[in-house]
N, CA, C and O atoms as CSV, one atom per row, in Angstrom:
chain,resi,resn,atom,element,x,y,z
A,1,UNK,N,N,80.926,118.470,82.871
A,1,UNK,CA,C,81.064,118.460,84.316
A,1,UNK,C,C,81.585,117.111,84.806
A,1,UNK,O,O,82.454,117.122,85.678
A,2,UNK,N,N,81.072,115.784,84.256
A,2,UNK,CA,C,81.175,114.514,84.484
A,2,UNK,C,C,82.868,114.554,84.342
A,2,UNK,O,O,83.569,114.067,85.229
A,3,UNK,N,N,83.521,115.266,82.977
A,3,UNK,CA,C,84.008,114.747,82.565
A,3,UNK,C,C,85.514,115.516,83.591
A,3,UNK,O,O,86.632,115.003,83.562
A,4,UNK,N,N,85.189,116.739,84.384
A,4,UNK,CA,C,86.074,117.426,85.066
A,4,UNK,C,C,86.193,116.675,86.731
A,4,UNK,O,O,87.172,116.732,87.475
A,5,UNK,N,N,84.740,115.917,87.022
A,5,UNK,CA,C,85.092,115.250,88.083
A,5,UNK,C,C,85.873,114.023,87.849
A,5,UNK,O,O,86.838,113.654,88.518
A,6,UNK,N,N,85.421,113.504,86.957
A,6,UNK,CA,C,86.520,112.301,86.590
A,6,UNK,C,C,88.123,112.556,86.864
A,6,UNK,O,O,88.812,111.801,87.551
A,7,UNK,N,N,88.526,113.559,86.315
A,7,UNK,CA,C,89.443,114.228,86.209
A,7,UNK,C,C,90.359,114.431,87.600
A,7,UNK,O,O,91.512,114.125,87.902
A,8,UNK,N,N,89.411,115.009,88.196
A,8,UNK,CA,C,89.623,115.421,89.812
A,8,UNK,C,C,89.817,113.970,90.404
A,8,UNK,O,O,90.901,113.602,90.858
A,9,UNK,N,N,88.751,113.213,90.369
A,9,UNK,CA,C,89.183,112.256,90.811
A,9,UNK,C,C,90.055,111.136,90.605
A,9,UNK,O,O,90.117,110.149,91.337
A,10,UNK,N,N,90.763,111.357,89.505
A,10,UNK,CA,C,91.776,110.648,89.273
A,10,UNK,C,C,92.968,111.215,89.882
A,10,UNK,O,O,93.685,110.363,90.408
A,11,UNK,N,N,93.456,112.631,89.974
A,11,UNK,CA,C,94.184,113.031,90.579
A,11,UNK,C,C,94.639,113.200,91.929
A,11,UNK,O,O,95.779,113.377,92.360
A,12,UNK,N,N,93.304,113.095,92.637
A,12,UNK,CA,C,93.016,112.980,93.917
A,12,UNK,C,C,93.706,111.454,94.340
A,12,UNK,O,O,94.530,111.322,95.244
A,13,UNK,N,N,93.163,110.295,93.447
A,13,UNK,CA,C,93.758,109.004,93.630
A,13,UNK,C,C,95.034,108.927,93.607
A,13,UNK,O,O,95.735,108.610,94.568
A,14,UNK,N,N,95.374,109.185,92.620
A,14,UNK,CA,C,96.956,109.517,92.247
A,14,UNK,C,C,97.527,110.268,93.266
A,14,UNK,O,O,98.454,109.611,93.740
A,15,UNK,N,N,97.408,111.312,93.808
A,15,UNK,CA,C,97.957,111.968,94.842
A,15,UNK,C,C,98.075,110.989,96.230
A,15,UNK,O,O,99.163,110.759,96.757
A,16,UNK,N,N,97.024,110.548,96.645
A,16,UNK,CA,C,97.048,109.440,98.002
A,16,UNK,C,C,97.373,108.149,97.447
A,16,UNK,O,O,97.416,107.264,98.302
A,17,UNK,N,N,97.619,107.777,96.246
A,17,UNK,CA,C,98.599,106.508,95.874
A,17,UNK,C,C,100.249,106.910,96.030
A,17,UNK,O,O,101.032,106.151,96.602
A,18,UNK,N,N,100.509,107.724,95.661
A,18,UNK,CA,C,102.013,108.594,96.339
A,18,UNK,C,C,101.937,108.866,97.382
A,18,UNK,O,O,102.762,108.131,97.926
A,19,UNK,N,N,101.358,109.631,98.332
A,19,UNK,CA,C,101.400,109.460,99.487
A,19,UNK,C,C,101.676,107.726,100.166
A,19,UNK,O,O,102.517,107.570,101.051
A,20,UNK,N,N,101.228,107.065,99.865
A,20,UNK,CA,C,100.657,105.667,100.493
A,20,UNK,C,C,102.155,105.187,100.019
A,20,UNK,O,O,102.580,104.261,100.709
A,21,UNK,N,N,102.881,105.554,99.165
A,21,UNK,CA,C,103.382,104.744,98.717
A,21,UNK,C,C,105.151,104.742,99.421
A,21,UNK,O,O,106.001,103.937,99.801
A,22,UNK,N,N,104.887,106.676,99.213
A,22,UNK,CA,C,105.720,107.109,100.201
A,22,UNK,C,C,106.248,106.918,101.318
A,22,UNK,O,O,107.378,107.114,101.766
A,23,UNK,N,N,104.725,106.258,101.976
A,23,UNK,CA,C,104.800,105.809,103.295
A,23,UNK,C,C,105.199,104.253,103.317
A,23,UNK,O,O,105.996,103.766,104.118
A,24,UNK,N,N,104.846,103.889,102.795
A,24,UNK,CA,C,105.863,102.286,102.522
A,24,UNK,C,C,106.913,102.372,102.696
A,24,UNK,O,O,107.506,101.789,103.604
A,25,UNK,N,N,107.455,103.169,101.822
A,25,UNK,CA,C,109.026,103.580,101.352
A,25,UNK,C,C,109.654,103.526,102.867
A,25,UNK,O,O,110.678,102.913,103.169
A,26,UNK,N,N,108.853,104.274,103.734
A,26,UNK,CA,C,109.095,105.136,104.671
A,26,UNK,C,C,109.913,106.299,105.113
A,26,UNK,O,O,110.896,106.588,104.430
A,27,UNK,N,N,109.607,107.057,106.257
A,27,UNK,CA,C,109.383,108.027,106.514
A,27,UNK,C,C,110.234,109.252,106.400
A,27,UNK,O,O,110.019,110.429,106.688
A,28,UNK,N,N,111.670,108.379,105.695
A,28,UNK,CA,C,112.757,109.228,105.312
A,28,UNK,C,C,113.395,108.909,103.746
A,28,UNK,O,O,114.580,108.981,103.423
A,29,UNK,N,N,112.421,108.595,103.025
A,29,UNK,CA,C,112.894,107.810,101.538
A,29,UNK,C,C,111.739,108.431,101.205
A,29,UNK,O,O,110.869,108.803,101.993
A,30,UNK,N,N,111.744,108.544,99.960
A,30,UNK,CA,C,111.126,109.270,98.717
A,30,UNK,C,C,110.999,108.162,98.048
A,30,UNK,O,O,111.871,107.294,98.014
A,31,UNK,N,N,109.457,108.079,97.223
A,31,UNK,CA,C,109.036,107.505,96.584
A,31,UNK,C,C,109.824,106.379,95.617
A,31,UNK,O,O,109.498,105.216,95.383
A,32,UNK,N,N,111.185,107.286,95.057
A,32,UNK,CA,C,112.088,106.330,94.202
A,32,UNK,C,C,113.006,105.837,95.350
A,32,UNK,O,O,113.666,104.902,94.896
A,33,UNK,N,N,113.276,106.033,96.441
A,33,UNK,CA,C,113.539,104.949,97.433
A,33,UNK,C,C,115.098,105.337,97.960
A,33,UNK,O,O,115.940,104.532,98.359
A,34,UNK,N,N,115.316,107.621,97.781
A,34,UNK,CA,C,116.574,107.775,97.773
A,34,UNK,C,C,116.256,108.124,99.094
A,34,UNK,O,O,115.066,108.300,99.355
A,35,UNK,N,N,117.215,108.277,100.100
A,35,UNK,CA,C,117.103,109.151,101.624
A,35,UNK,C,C,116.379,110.296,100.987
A,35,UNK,O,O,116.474,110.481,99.774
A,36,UNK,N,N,115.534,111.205,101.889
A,36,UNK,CA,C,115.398,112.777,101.909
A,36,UNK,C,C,116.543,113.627,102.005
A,36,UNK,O,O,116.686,114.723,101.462
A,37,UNK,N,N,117.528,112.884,102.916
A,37,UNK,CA,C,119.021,113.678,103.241
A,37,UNK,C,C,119.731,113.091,102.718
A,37,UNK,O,O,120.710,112.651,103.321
A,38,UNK,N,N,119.540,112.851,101.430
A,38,UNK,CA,C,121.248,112.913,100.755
A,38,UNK,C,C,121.626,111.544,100.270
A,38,UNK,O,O,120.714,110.734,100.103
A,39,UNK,N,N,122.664,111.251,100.064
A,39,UNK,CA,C,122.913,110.388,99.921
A,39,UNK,C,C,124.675,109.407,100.061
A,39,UNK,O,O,125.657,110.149,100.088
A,40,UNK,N,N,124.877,108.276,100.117
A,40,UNK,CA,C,126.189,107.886,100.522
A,40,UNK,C,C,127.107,108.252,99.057
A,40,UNK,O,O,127.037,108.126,97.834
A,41,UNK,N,N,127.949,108.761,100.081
A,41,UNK,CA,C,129.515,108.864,99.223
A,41,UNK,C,C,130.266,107.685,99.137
A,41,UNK,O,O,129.985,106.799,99.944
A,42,UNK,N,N,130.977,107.529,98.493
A,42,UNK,CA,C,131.876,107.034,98.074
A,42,UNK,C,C,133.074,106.545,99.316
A,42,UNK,O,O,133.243,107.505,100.068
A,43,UNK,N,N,133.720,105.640,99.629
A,43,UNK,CA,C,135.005,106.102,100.886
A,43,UNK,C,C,135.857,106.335,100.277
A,43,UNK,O,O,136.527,107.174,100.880
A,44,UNK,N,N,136.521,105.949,98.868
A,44,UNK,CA,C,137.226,106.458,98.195
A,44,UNK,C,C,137.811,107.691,98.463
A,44,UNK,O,O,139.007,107.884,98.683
A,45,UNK,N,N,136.622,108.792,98.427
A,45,UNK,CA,C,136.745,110.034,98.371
A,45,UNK,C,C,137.420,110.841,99.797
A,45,UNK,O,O,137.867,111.980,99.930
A,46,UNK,N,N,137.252,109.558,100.883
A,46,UNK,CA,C,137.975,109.875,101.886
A,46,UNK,C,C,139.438,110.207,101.522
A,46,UNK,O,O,139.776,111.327,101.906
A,47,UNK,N,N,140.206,109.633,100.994
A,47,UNK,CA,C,141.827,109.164,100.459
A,47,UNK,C,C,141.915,110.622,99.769
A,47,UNK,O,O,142.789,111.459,99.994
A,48,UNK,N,N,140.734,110.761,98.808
A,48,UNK,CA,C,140.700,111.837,97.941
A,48,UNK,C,C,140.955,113.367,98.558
A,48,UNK,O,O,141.569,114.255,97.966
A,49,UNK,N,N,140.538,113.442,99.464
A,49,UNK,CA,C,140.150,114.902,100.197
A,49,UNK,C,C,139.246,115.136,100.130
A,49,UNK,O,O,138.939,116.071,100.870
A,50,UNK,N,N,138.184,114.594,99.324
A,50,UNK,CA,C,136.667,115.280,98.999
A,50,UNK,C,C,135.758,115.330,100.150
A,50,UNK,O,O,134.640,115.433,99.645
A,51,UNK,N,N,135.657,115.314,101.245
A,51,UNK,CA,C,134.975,115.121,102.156
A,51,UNK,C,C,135.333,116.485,102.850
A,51,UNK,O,O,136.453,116.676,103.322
A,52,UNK,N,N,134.271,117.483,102.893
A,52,UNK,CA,C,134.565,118.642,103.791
A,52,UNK,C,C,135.300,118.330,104.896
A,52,UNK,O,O,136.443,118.785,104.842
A,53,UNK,N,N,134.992,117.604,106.051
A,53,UNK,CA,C,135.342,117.419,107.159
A,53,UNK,C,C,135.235,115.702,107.592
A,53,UNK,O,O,134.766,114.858,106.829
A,54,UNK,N,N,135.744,115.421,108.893
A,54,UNK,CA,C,135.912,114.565,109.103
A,54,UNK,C,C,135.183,114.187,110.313
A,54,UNK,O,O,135.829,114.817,111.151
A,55,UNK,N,N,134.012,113.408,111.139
A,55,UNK,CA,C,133.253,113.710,112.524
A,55,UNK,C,C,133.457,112.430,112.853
A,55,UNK,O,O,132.743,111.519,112.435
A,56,UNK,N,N,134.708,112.231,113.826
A,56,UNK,CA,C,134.208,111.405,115.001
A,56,UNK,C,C,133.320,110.790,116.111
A,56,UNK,O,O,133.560,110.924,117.311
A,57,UNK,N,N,132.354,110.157,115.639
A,57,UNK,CA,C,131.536,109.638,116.308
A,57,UNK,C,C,131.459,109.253,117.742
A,57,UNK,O,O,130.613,109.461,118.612
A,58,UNK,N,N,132.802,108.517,117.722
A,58,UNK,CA,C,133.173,108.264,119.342
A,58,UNK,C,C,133.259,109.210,120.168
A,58,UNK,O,O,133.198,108.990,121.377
A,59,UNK,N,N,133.442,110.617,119.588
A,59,UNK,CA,C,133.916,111.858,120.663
A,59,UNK,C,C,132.779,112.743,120.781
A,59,UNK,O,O,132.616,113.358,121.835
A,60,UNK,N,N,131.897,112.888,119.720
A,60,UNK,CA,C,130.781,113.754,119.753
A,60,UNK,C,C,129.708,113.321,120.198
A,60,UNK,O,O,129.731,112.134,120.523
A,61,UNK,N,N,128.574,113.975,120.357
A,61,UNK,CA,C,127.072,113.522,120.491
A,61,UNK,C,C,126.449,113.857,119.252
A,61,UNK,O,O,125.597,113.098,118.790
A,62,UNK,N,N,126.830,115.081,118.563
A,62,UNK,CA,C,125.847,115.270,118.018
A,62,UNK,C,C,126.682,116.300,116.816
A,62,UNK,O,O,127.827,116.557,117.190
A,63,UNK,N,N,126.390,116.792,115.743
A,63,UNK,CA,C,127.063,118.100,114.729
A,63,UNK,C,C,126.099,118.737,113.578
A,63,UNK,O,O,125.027,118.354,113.109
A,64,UNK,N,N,126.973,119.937,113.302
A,64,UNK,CA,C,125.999,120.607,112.433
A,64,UNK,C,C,126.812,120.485,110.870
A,64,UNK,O,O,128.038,120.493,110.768
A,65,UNK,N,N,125.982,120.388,109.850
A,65,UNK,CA,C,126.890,120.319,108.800
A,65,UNK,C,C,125.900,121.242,107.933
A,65,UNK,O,O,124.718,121.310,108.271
A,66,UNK,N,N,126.270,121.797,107.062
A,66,UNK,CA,C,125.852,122.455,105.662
A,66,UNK,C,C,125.026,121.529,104.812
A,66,UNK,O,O,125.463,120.379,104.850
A,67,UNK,N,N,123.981,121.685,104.071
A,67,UNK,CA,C,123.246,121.246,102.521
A,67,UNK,C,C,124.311,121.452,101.581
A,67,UNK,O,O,124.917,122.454,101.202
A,68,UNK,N,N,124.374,120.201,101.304
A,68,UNK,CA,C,125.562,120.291,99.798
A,68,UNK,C,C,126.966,119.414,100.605
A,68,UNK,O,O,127.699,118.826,99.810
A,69,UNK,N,N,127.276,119.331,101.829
A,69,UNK,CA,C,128.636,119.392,102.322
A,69,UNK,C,C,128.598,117.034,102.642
A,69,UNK,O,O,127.909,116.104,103.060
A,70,UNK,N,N,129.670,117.328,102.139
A,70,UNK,CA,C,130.388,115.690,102.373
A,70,UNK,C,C,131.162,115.377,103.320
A,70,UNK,O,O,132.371,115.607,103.345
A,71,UNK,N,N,130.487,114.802,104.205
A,71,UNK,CA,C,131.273,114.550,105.496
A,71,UNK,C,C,131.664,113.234,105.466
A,71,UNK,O,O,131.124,112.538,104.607
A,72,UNK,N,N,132.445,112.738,106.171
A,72,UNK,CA,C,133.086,111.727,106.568
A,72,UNK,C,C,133.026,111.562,108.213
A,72,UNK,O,O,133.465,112.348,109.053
A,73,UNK,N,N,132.259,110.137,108.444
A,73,UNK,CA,C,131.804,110.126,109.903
A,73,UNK,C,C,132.638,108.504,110.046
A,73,UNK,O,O,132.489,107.525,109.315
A,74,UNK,N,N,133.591,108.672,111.333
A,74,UNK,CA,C,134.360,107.556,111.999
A,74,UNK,C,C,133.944,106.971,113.003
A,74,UNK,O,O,133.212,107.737,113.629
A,75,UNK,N,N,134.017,106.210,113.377
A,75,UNK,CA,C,133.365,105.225,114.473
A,75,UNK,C,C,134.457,104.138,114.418
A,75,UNK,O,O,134.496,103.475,113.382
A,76,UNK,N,N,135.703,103.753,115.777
A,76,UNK,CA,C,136.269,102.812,115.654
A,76,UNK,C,C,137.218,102.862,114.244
A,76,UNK,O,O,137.807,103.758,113.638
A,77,UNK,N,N,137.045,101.478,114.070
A,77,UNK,CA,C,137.870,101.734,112.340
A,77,UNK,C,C,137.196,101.945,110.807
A,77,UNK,O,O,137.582,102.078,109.646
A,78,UNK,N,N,135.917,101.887,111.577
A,78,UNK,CA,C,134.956,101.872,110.326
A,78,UNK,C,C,134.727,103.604,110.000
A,78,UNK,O,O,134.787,104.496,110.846
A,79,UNK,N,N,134.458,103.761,108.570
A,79,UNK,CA,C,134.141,105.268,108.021
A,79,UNK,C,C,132.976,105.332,107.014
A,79,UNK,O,O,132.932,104.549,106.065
A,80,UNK,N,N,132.111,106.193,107.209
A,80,UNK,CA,C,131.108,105.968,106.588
A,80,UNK,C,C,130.781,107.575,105.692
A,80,UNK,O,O,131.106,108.630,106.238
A,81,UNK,N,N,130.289,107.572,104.658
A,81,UNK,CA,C,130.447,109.163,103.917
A,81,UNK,C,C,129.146,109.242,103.417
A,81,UNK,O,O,128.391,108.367,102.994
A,82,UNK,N,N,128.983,110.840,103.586
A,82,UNK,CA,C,127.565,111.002,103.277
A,82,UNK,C,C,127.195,112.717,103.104
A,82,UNK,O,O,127.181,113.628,103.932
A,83,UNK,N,N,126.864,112.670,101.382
A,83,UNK,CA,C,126.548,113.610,101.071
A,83,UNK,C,C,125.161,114.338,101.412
A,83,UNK,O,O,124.215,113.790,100.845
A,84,UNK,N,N,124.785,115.535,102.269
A,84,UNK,CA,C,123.933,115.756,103.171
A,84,UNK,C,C,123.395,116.718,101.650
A,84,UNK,O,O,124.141,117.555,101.141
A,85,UNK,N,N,122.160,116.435,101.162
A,85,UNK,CA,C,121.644,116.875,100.172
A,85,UNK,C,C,119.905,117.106,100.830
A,85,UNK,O,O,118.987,116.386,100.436
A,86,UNK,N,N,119.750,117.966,101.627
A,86,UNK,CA,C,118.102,117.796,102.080
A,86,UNK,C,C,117.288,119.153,101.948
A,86,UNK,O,O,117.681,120.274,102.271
A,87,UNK,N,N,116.051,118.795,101.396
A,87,UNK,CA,C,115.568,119.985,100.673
A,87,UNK,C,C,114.925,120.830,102.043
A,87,UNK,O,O,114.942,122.053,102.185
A,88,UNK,N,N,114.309,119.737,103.081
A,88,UNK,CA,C,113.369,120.304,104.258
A,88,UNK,C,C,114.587,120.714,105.600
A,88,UNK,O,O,114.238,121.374,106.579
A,89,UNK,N,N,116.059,120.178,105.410
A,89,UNK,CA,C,116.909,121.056,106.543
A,89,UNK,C,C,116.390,120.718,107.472
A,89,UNK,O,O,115.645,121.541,108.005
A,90,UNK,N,N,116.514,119.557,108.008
A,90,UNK,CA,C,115.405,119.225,109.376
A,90,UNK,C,C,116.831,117.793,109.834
A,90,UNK,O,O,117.498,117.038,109.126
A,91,UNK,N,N,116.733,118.048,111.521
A,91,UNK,CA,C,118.026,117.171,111.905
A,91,UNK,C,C,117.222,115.968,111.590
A,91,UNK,O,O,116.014,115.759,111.479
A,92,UNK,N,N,118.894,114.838,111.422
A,92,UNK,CA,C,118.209,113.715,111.051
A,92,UNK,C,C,119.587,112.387,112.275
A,92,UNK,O,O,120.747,112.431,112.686
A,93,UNK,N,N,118.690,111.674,112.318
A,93,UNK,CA,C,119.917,110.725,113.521
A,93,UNK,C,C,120.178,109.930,112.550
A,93,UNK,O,O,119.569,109.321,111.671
A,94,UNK,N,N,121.708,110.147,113.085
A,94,UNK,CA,C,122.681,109.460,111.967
A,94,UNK,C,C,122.669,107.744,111.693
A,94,UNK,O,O,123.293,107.119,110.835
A,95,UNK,N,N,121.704,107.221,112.767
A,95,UNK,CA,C,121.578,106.040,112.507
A,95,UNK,C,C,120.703,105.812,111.465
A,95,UNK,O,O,120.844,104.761,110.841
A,96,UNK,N,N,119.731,106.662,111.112
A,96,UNK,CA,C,118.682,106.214,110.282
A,96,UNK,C,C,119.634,106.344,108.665
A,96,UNK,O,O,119.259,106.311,107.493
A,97,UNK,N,N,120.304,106.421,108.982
A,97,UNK,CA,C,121.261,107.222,107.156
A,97,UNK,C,C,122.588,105.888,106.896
A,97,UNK,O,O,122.732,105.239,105.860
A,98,UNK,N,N,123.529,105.750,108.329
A,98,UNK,CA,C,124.282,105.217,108.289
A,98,UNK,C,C,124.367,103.714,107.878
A,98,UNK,O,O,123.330,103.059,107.981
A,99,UNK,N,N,125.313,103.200,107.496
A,99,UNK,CA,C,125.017,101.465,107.172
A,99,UNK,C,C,124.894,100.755,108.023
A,99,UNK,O,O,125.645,101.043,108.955
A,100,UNK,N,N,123.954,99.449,108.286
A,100,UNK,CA,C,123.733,98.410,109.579
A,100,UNK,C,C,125.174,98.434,109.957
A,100,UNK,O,O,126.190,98.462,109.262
A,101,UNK,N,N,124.942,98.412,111.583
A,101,UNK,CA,C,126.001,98.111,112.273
A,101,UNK,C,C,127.172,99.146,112.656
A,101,UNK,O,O,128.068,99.002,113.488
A,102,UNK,N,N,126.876,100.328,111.726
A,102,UNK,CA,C,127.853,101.346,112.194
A,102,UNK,C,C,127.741,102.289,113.621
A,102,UNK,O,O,128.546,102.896,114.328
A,103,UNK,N,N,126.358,102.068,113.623
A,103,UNK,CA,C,126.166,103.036,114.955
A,103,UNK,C,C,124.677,102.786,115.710
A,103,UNK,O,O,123.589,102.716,115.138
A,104,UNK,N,N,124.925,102.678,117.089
A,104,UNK,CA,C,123.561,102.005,117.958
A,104,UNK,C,C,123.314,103.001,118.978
A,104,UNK,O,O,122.712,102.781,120.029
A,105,UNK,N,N,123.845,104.192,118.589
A,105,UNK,CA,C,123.197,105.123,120.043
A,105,UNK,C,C,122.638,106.302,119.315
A,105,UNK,O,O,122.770,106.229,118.093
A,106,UNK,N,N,122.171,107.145,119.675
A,106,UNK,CA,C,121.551,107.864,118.897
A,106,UNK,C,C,122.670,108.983,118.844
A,106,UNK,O,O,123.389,109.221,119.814
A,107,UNK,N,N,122.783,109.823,117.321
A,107,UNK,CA,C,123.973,110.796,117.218
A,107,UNK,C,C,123.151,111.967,116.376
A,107,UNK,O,O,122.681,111.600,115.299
A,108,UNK,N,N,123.023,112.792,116.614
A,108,UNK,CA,C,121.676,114.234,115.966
A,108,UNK,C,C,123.009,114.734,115.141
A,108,UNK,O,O,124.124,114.935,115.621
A,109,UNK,N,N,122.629,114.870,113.880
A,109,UNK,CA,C,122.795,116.122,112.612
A,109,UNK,C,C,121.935,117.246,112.099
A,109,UNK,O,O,121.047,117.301,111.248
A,110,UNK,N,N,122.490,118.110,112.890
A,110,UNK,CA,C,121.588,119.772,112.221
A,110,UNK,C,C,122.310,120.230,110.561
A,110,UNK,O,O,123.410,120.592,110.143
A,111,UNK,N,N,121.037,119.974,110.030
A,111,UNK,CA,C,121.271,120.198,108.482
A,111,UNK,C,C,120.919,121.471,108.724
A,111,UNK,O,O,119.947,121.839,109.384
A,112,UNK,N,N,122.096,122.454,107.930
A,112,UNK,CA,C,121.369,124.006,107.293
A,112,UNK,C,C,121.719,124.612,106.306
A,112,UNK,O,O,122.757,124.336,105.704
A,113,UNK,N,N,120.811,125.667,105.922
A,113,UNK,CA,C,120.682,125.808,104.426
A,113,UNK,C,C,122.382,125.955,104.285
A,113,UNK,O,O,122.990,126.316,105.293
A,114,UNK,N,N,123.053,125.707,103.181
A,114,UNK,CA,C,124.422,126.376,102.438
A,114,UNK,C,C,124.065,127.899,102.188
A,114,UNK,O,O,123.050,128.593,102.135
A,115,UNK,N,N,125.470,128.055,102.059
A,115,UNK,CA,C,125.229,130.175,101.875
A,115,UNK,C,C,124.627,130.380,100.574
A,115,UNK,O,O,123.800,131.261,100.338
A,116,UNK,N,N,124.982,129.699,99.896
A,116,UNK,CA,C,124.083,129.693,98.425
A,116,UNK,C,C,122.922,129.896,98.290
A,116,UNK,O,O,122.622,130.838,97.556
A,117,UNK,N,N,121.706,129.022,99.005
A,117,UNK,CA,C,120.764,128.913,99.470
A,117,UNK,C,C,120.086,129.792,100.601
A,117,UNK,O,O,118.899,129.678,100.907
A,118,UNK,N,N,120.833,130.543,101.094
A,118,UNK,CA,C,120.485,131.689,102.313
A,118,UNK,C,C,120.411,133.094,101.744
A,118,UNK,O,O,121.314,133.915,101.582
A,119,UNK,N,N,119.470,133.148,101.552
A,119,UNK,CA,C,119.567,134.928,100.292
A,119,UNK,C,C,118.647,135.815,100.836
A,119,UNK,O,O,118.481,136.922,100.325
């Protein structure tokens, strides 16, 4: 019995040491310290074509993009790319993702599932 609470309670620790730790990380990074949504592309890949689409920042407020899809977001002359990879599909403001200095007003992305994922 001793030896199953031990047990429990190590896991229990372990579980709220990830949590805790998570929360360090904070509130949109995962434990190993990647975004929840995805992660930066390459600009390269701008030149390339690889970027589904292209979202002007200056003209929009706000856009919807696909799970899985590589966008390319402009602001001025600067371009910033970002593969929208998110398991929970929950909007995320593009400032919290984007690099310092690219963007200071708030701009909403509705992540949704890919057709792949919609069954």
């Amino acid at each position: 019995m001793n030896r199953v609470m031990s047990k429990s309670s190590l896991l229990v620790s372990l579980l709220v040491a990830v949590g805790a730790a998570q929360a360090a990380a904070g509130a949109d990074r995962m434990v190993n310290g990647r975004s929840q949504h995805g992660l930066a592309a390459d600009v390269a890949a701008v030149a390339a074509g690889q970027p589904g689409r292209v979202i002007n920042v200056d003209t929009e407020k706000a856009s919807n993009v696909n799970c899985g899809e590589t966008v390319a977001f402009q602001k001025g002359g600067k371009t910033f790319v970002w593969k929208f990879d998110s398991a929970n599909h929950r909007a995320v403001d593009l400032r919290t993702i984007a690099p310092a200095g690219f963007i200071d007003q708030p701009f909403v992305v509705y992540v949704s599932r890919s057709e792949a994922e919609r069954g």
